[in-house]
N, C-alpha and C positions, 0 to 999 in steps of 0.2 A: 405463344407470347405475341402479343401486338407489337407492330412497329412501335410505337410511340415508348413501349417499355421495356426496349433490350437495356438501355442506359439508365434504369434503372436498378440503386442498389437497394438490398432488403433493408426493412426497419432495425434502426438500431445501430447501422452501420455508415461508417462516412467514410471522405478521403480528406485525408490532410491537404492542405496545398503548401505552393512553398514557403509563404513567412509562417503562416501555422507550423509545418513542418520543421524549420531551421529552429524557432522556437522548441519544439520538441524535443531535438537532439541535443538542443541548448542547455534544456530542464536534467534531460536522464545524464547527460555527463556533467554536471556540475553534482548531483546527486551523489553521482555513485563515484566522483573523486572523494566525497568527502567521506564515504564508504573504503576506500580504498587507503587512505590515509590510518582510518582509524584499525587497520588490518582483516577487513575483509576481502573476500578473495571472492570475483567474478567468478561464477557459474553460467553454463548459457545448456538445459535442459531442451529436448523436444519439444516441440508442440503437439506433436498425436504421441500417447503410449498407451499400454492395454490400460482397456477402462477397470480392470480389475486392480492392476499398481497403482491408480491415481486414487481407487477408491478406498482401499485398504490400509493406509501408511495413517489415516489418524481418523478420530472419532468424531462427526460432525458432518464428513465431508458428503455432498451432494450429488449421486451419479444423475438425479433425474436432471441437476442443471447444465448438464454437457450435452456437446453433441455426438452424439456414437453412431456406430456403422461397421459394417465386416471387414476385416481387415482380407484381401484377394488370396495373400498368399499363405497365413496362419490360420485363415477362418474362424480367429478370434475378435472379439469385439474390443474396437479402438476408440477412444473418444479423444476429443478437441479440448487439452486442460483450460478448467475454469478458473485454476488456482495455481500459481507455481512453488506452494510451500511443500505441499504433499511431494512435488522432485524434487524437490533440495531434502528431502527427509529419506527420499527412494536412495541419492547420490551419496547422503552419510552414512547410510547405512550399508552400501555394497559399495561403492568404487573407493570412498571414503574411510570404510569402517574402521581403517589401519591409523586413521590419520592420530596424531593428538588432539587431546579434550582441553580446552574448549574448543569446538574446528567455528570460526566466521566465515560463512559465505555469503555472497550477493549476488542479486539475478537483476534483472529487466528486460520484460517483454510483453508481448500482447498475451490477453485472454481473452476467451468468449463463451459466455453462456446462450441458450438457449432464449432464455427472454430477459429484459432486462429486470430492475432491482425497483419495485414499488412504483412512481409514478418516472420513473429515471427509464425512457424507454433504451438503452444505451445496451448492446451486446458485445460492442468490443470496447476494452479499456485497456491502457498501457498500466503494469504493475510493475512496479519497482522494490525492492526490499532487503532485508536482512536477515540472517537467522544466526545464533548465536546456540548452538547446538552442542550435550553433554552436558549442560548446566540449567537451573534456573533458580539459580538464588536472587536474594535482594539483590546484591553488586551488578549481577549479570541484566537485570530488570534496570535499574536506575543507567547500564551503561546504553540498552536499547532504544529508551525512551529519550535520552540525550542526543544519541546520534541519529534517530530520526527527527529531534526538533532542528539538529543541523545542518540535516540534508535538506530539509525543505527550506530555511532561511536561503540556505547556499542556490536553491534553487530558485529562489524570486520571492517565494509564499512572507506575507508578512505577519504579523499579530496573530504569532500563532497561539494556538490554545488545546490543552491536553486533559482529556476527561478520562480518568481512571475507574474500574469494575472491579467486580469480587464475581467472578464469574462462578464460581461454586461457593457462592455463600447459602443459596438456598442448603443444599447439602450437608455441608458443615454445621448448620445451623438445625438443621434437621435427625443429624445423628444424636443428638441426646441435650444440648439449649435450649431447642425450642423444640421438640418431637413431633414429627410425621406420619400420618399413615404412608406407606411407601406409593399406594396408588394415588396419594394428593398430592408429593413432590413436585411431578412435572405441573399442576393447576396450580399451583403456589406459586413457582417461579415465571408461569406463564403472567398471571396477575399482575406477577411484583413488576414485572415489566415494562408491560401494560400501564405502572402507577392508578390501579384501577382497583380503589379501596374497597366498593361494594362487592365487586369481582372474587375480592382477595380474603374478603369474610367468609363470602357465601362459599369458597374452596375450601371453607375450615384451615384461613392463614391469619384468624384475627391476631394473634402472637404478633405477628410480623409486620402488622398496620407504623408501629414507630420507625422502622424501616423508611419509609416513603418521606420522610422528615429529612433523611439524611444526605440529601441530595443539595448541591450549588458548590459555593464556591470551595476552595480544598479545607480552608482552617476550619472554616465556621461546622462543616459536614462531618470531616473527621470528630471534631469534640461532642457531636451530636451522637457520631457513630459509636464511638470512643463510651460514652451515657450510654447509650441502648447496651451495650453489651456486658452489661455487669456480671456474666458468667466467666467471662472471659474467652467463650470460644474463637475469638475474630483477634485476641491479641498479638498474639504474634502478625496475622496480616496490618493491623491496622499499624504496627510498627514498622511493616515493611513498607506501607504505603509513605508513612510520615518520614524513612531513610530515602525512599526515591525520590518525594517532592524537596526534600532538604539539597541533594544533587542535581533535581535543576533547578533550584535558586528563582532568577529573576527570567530567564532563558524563556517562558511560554508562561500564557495563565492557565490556573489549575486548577479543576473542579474535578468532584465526586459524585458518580451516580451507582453507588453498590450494586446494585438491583437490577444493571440494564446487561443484557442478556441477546439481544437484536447482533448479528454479525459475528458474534462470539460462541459461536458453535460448538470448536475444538479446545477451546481455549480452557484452562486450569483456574488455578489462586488467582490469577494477575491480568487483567486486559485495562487495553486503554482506547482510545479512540484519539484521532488529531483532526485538529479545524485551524482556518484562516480567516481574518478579515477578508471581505468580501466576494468570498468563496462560497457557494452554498453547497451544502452539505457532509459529509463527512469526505476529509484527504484523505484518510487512512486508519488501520487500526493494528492492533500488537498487541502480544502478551503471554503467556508460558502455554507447553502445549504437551503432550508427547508420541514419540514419532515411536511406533508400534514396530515390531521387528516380526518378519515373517520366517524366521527360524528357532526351528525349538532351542537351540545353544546360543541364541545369544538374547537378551534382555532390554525391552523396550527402554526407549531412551528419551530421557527428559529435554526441551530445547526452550527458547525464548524466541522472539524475532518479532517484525513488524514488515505489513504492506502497505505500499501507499498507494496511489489512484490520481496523477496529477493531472487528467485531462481536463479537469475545471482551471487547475490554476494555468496549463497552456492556453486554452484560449481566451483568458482574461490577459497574461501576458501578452499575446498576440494581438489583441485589440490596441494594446497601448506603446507596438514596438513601430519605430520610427522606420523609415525608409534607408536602408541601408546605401553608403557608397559606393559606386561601383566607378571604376574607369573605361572611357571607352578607348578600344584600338583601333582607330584606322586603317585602311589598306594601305599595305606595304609599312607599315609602323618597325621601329625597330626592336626585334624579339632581345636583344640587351637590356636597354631601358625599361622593356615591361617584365624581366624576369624579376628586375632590380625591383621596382615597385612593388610586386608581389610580395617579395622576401622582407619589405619593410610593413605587409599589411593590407595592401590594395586588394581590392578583388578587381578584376577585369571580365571586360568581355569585347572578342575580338571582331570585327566585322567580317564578313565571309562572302561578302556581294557589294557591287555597288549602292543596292538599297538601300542598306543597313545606317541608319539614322539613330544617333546616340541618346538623344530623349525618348525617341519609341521603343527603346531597349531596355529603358529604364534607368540610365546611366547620370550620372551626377558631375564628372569629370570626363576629360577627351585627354589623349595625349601629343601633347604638342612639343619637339623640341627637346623629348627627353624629359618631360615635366608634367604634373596632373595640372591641367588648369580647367576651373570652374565651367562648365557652360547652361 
């Protein structure tokens, strides 16, 4: 390695600094109070477990996007999670399995894949989320999507906006409404994805072209969608979708893209995706899933939950967070009056030398007299 590149970090990766940072902490505990309130219960999982439990616990999940290596003393192979759902699903299922149904948990922490996500060169991102595990009815959907649109309010994000899937509509739809050769399924939904009409002819999905119509805002797409399906195979979904949007009301705008399948790998019936005003690109996404049991006696189990990704909306907050006050302490200052100020709110910072100069500290206030006064 050259001098000039010990101080450098690999792509993909930063450091926070400090107001980025305060911001951060700012984000995940305002979150995950509001997580907490509504009866979710912190989890705090590893970050290295066998790459075998990370990979196994649900259908979708990606071993090539971790990073793995031998583990010294099991001589098993351990990877770096790129996902914290798949532990919360390892945690329900053993340390949990006793708990009662419905169990809410919450997590937040880093992950890292291997490369990043499309043109996003980004390998670590803070993941925050929920999972609402043993169920995944409407109620249980309409209450995920809720409490993730609150978490992100709570958390600064504003104009939010919530775009709902039919993650296995190809499927559904291809069991006997619109029939499938079973080797064209996966070119079907890849197409419909895609919204790439010639794509989706030439895979023998022309059936599925009015499809691509039902896309935009929630009312207008559902009645569209609600029309295409005169077999009725989507009705029970499409009333689940019309119970959840009725639940949150005016709380997020609401659009429908059946068809998209991008991010929703493991996902079942019900995915959704979350966006902000002037945020680019997707905060998050949720939707029913199920968490695989690696015992022959006990019975894969169905869950719900949602992840979010707020490293966009931290450093857009961070751009716009003001200079916080600080007090400065003098030498020899009275440790009484600065306990007092603290306990009413001040942050301080003490001087430790004669150097220490209260605007090169970054200091807003000095203490004079027992008193914060301006300098």
């Amino acid at each position: 390695m050259q001098e000039t590149d010990r101080d450098l970090l690999p792509e993909g990766l930063e450091d926070r600094l400090p107001l980025a940072a305060a911001v951060a902490t700012r984000v995940m505990r305002s979150a995950l109070d509001v997580l907490d309130i509504h009866g979710y219960d912190r989890v705090q999982p590893p970050s290295i477990e066998f790459e075998k439990s990370l990979a196994s616990r649900m259908a979708g999940v990606q071993p090539r996007r971790m990073f793995r290596f031998v583990d010294p003393a099991s001589l098993r192979t351990l990877a770096l999670r790129s996902d914290m759902t798949p532990q919360l699903g390892r945690i329900a299922s053993t340390s949990l399995a006793a708990a009662p149904r419905p169990l809410r948990l919450c997590y937040a922490g880093q992950v890292v894949t291997i490369k990043g996500d499309g043109l996003d060169p980004t390998r670590e991102r803070l993941q925050l989320g929920a999972e609402l595990i043993g169920m995944d009815s409407v109620a249980a959907a309409g209450e995920i999507v809720a409490v993730a649109i609150e978490a992100l309010r709570a958390a600064g994000a504003t104009g939010v906006s919530v775009d709902f899937t039919l993650p296995d509509l190809v499927d559904t739809l291809a069991a006997k409404a619109l029939p499938l050769a079973p080797d064209a399924i996966a070119a079907v939904r890849r197409e419909l994805d895609a919204k790439d009409a010639g794509g989706l002819v030439a895979a023998g999905g022309a059936a599925y072209l009015p499809l691509l119509t039902a896309i935009g805002p929630f009312d207008a797409a559902i009645e569209r969608l609600s029309a295409i399906d005169a077999g009725g195979a989507l009705a029970t979904r499409i009333a689940a979708l019309r119970t959840i949007a009725a639940r949150i009301g005016k709380a997020a705008r609401l659009t429908l893209d059946p068809s998209e399948r991008h991010g929703f790998e493991y996902q079942s019936w019900f995915g959704f995706s979350i966006y902000a005003d002037g945020l680019s690109g997707v905060l998050g996404r949720g939707g029913s899933y199920t968490i695989k049991s690696n015992r022959a006696d006990k019975a894969d189990e169905p869950a719900i939950g949602f992840s979010l990704y707020p490293d966009t909306l931290i450093d857009r907050l961070a751009e716009a967070e003001p200079r916080r006050d600080a007090l400065f302490l003098p030498l020899g200052h009275d440790p009484v009056h600065a306990a007092r100020l603290r306990a009413i709110g001040w942050r301080t910072v003490a001087a430790l030398g004669e150097g220490c100069e209260e605007r090169a500290l970054g200091c807003s206030h000095r203490l004079e007299n027992g008193e914060a006064v301006p300098v």
